[in-house]
TIVO-2410 file (N, C-alpha, C; in nm, 3 decimals):
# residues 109
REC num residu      c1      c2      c3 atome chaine
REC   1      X  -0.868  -7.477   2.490     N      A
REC   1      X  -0.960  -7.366   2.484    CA      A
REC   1      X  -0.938  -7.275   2.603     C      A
REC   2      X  -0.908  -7.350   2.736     N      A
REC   2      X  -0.890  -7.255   2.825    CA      A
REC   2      X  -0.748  -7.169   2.824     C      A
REC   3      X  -0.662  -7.227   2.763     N      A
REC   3      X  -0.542  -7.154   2.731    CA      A
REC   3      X  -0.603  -7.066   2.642     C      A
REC   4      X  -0.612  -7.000   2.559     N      A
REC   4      X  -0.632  -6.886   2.476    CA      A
REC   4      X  -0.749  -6.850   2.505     C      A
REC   5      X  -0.852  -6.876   2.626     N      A
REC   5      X  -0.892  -6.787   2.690    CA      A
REC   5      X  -0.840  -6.728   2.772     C      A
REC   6      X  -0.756  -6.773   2.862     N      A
REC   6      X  -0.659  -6.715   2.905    CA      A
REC   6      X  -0.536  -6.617   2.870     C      A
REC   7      X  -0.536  -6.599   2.685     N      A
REC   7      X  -0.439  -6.562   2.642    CA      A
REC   7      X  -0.506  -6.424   2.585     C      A
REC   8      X  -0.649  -6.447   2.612     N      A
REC   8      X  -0.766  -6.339   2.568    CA      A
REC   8      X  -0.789  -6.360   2.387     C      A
REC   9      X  -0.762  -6.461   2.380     N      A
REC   9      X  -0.818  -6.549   2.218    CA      A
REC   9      X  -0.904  -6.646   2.233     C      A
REC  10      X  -1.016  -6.621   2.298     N      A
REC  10      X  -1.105  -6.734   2.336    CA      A
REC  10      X  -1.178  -6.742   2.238     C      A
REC  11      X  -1.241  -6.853   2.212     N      A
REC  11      X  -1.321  -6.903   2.140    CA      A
REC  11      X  -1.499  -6.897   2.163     C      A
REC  12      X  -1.567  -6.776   2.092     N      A
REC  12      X  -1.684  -6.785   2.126    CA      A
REC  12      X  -1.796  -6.858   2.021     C      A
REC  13      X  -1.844  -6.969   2.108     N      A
REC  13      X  -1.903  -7.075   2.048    CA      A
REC  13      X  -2.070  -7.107   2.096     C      A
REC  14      X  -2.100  -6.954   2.118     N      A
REC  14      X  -2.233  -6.966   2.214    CA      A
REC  14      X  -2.376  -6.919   2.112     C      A
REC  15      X  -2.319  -6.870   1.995     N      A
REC  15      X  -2.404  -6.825   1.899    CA      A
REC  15      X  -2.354  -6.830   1.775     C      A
REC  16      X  -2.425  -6.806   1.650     N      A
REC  16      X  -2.392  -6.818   1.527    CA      A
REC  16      X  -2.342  -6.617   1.480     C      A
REC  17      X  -2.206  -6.595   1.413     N      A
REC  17      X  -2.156  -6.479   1.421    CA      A
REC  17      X  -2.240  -6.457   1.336     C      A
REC  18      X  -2.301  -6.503   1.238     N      A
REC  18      X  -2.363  -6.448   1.128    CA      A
REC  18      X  -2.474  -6.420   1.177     C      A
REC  19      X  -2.641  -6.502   1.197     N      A
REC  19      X  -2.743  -6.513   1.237    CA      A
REC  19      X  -2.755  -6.472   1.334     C      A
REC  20      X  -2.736  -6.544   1.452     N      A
REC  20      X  -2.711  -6.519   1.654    CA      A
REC  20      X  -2.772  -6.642   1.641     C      A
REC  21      X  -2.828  -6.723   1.595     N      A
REC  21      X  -2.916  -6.851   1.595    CA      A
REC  21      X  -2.808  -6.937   1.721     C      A
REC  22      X  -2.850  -7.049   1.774     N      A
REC  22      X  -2.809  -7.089   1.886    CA      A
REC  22      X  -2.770  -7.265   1.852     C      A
REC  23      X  -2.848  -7.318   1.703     N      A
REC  23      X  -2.877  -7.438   1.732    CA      A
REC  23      X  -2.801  -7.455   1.572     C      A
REC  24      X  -2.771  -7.555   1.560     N      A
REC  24      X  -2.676  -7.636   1.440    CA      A
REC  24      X  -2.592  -7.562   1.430     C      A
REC  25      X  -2.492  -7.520   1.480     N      A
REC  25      X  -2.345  -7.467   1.512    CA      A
REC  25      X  -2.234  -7.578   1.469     C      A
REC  26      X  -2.184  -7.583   1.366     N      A
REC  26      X  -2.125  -7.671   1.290    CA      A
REC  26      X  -1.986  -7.604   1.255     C      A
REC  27      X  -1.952  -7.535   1.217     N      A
REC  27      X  -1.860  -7.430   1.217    CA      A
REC  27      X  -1.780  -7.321   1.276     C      A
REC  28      X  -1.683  -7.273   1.274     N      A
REC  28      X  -1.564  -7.177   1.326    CA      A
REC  28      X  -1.503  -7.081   1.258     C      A
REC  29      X  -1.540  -6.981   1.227     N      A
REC  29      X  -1.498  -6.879   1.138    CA      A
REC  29      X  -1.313  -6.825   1.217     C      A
REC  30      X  -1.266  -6.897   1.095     N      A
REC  30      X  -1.069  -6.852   1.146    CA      A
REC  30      X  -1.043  -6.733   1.151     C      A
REC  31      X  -1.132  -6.603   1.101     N      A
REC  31      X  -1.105  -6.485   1.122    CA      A
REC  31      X  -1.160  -6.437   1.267     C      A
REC  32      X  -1.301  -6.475   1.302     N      A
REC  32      X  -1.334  -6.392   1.422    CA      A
REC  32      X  -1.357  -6.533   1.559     C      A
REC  33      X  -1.331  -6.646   1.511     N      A
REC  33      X  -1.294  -6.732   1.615    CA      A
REC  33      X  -1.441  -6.723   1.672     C      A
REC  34      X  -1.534  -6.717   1.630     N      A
REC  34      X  -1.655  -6.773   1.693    CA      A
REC  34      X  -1.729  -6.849   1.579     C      A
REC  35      X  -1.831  -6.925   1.624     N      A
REC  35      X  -1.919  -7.041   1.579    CA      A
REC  35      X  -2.036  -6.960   1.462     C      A
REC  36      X  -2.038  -7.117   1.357     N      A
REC  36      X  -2.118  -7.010   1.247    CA      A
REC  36      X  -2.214  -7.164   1.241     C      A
REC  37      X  -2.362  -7.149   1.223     N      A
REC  37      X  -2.421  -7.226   1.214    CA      A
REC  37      X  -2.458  -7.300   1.042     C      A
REC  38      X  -2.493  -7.410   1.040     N      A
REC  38      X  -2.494  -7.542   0.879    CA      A
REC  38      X  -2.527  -7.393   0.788     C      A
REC  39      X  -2.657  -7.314   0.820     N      A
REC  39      X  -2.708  -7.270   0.675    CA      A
REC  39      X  -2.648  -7.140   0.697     C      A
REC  40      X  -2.600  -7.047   0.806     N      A
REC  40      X  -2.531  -6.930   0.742    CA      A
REC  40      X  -2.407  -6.984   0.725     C      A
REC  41      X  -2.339  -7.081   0.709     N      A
REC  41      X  -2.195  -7.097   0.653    CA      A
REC  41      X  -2.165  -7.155   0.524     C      A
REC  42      X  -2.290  -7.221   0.479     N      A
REC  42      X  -2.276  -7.310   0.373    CA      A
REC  42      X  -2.224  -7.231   0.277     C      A
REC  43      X  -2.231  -7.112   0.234     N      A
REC  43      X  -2.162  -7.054   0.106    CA      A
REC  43      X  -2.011  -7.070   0.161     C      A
REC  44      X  -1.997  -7.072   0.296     N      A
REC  44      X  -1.878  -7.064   0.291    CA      A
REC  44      X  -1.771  -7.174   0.392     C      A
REC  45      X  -1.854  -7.295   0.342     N      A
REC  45      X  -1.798  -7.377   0.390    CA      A
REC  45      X  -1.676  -7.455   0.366     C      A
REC  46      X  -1.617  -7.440   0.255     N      A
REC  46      X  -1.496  -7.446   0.281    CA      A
REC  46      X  -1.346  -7.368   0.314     C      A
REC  47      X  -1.391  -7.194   0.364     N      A
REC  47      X  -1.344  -7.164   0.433    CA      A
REC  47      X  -1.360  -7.163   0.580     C      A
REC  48      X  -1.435  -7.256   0.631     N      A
REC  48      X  -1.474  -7.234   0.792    CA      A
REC  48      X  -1.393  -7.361   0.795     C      A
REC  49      X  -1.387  -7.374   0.939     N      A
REC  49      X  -1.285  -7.481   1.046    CA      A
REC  49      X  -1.459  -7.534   1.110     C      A
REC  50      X  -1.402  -7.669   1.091     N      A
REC  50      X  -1.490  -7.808   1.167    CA      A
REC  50      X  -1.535  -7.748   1.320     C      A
REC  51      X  -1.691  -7.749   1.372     N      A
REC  51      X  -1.664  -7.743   1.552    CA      A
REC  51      X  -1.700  -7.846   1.589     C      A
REC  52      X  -1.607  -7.942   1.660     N      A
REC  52      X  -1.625  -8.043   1.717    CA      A
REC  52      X  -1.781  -8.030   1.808     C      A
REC  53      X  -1.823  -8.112   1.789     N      A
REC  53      X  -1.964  -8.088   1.856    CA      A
REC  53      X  -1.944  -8.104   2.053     C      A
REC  54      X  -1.829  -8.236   2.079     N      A
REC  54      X  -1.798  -8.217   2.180    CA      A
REC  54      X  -1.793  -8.034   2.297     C      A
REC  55      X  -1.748  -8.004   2.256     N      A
REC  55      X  -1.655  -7.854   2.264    CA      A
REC  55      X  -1.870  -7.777   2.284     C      A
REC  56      X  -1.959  -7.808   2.218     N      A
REC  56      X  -2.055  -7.775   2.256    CA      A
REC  56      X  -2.149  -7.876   2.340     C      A
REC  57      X  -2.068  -7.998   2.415     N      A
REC  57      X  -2.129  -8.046   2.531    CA      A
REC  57      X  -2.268  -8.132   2.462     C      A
REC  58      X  -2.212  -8.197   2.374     N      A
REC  58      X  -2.332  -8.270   2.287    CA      A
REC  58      X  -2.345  -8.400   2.322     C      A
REC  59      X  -2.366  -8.462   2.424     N      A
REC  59      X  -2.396  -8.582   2.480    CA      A
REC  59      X  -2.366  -8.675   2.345     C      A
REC  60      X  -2.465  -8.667   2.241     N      A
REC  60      X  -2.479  -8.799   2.171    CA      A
REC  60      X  -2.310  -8.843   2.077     C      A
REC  61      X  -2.205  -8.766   2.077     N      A
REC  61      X  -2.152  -8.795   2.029    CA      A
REC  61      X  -2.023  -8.889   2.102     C      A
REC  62      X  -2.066  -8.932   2.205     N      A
REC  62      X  -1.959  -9.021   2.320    CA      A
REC  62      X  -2.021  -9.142   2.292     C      A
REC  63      X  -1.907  -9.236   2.285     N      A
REC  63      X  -1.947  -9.402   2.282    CA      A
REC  63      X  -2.003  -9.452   2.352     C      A
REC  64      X  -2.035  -9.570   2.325     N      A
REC  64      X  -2.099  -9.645   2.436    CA      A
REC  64      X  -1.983  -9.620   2.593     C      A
REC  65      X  -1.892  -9.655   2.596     N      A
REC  65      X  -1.882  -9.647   2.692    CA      A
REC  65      X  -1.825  -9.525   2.789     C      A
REC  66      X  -1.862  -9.395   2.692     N      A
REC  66      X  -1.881  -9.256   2.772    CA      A
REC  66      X  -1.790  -9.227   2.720     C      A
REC  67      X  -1.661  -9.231   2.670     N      A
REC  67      X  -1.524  -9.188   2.600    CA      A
REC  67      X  -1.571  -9.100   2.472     C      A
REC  68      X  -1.557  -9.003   2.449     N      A
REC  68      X  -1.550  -8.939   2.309    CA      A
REC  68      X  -1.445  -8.996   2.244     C      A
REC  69      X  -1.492  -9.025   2.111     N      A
REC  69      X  -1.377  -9.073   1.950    CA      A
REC  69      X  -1.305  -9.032   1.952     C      A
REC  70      X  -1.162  -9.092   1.929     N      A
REC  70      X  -1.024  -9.003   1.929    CA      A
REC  70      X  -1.058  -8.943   1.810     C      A
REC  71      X  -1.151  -8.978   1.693     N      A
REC  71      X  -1.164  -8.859   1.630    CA      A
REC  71      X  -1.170  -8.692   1.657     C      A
REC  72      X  -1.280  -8.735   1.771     N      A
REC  72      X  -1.350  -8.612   1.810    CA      A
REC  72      X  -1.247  -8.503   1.877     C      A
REC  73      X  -1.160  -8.608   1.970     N      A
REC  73      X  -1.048  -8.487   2.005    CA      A
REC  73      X  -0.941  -8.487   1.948     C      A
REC  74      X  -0.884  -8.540   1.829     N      A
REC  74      X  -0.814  -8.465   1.716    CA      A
REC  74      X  -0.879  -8.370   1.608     C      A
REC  75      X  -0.999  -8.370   1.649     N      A
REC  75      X  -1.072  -8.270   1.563    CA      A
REC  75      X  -1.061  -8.116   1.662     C      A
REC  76      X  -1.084  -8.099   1.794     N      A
REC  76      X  -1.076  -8.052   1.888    CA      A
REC  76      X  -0.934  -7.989   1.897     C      A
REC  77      X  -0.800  -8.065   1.886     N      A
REC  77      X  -0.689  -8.008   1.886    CA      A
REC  77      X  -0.633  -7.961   1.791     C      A
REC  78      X  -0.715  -8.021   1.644     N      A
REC  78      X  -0.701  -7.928   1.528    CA      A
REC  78      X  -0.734  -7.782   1.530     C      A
REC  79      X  -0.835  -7.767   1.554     N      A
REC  79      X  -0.900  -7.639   1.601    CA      A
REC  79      X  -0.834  -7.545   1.700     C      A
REC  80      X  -0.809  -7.621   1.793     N      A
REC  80      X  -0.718  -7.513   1.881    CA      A
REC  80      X  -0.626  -7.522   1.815     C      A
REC  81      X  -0.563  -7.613   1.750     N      A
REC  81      X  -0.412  -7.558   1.747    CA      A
REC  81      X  -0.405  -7.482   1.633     C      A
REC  82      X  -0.504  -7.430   1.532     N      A
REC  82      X  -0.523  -7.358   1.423    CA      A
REC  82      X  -0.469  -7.234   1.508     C      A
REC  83      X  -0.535  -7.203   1.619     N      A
REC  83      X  -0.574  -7.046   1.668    CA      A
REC  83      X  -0.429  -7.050   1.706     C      A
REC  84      X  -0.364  -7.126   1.831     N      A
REC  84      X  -0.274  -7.144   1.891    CA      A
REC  84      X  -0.160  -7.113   1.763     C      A
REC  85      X  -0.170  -7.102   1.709     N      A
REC  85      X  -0.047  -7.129   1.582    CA      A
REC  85      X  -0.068  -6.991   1.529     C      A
REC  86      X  -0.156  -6.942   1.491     N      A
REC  86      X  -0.195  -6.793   1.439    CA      A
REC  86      X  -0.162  -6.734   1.551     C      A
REC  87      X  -0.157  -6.722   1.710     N      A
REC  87      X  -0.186  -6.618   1.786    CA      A
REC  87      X   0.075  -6.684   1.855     C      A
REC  88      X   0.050  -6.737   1.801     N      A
REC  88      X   0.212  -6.769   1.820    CA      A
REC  88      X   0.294  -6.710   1.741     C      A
REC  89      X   0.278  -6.779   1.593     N      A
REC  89      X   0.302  -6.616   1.487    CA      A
REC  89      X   0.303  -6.473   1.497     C      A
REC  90      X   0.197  -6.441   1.551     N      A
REC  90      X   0.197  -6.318   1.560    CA      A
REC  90      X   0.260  -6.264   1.653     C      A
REC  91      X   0.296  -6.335   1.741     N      A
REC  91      X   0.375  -6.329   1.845    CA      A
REC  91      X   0.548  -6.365   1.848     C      A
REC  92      X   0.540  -6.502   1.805     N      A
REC  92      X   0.658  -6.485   1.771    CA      A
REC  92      X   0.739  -6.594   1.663     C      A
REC  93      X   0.825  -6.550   1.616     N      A
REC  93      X   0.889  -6.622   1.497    CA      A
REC  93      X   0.915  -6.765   1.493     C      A
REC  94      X   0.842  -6.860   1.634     N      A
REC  94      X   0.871  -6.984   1.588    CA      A
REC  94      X   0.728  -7.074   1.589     C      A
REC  95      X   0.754  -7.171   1.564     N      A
REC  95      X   0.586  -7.284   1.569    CA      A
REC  95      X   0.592  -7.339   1.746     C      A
REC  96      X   0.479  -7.424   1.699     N      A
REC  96      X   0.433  -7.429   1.877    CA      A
REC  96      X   0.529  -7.573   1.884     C      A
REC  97      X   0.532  -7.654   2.015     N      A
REC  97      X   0.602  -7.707   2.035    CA      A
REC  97      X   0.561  -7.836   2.018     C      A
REC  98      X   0.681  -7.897   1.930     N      A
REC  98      X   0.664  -8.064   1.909    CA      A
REC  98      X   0.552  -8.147   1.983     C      A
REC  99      X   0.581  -8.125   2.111     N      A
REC  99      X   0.484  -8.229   2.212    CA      A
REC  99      X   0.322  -8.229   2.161     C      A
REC 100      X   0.243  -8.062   2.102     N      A
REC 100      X   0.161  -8.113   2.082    CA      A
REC 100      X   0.112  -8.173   1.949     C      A
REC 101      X   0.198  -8.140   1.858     N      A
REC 101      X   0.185  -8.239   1.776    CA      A
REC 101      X   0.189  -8.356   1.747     C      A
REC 102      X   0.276  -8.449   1.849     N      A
REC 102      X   0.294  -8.559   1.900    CA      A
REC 102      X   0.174  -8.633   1.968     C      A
REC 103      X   0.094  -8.541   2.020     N      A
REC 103      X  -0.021  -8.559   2.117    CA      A
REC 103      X  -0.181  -8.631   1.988     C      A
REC 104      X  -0.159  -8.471   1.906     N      A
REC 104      X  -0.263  -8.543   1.814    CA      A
REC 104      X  -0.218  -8.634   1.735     C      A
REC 105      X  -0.104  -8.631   1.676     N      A
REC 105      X  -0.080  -8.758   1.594    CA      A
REC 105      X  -0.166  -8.922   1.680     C      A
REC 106      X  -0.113  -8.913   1.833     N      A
REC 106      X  -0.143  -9.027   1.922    CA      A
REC 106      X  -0.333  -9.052   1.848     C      A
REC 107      X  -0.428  -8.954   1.828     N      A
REC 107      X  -0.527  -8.900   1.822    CA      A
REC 107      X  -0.591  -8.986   1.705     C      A
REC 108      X  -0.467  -8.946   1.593     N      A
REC 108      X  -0.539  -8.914   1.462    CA      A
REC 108      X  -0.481  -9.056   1.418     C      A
REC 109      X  -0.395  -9.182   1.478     N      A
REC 109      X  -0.357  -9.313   1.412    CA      A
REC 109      X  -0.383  -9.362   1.503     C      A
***
């Protein structure tokens, strides 16, 4: 996330783009890269991207022993690497590099 804030593709996840509502932020709209909350997205929930709840600093979703689910951060690097992959394209003619795909695979088995 801090890379493509840095790349000025940051991810704004502080309000709902639709509503402005602040609270059940469940969603990521792939066009404007900010957070869409359960009931303004539901018509369009299967075009929105998953928001890891982590990524909004949600205490309850860390294990017992404080570690977030490797779910949670292959869900997390899915997401970035959605953007990361769109903002590379457009940039330039090749995909992003092996390593991080290697990284979530570690994630996701």
């Amino acid at each position: 996330m801090g890379l493509l804030a840095d790349l000025g593709y940051g991810l704004d996840l502080s309000a709902c783009a639709v509503s402005g509502a602040v609270e059940d932020l469940i969603y990521v709209s792939p066009k404007s890269g900010r957070a869409v909350s359960a009931d303004a997205g539901a018509p369009w929930q299967h075009r929105l991207l998953p928001l890891p709840g982590f990524l909004l600093a949600r205490p309850n979703l860390r294990e017992e022993s404080g570690a977030l689910p490797k779910s949670a951060i292959a869900d997390g690097l899915k997401l970035t690497g959605f953007f990361l992959e769109r903002l590379v394209s457009d940039c330039h003619a090749r995909p992003l590099p092996g390593e991080r795909l290697r990284v979530l695979q570690r994630f996701l088995g």
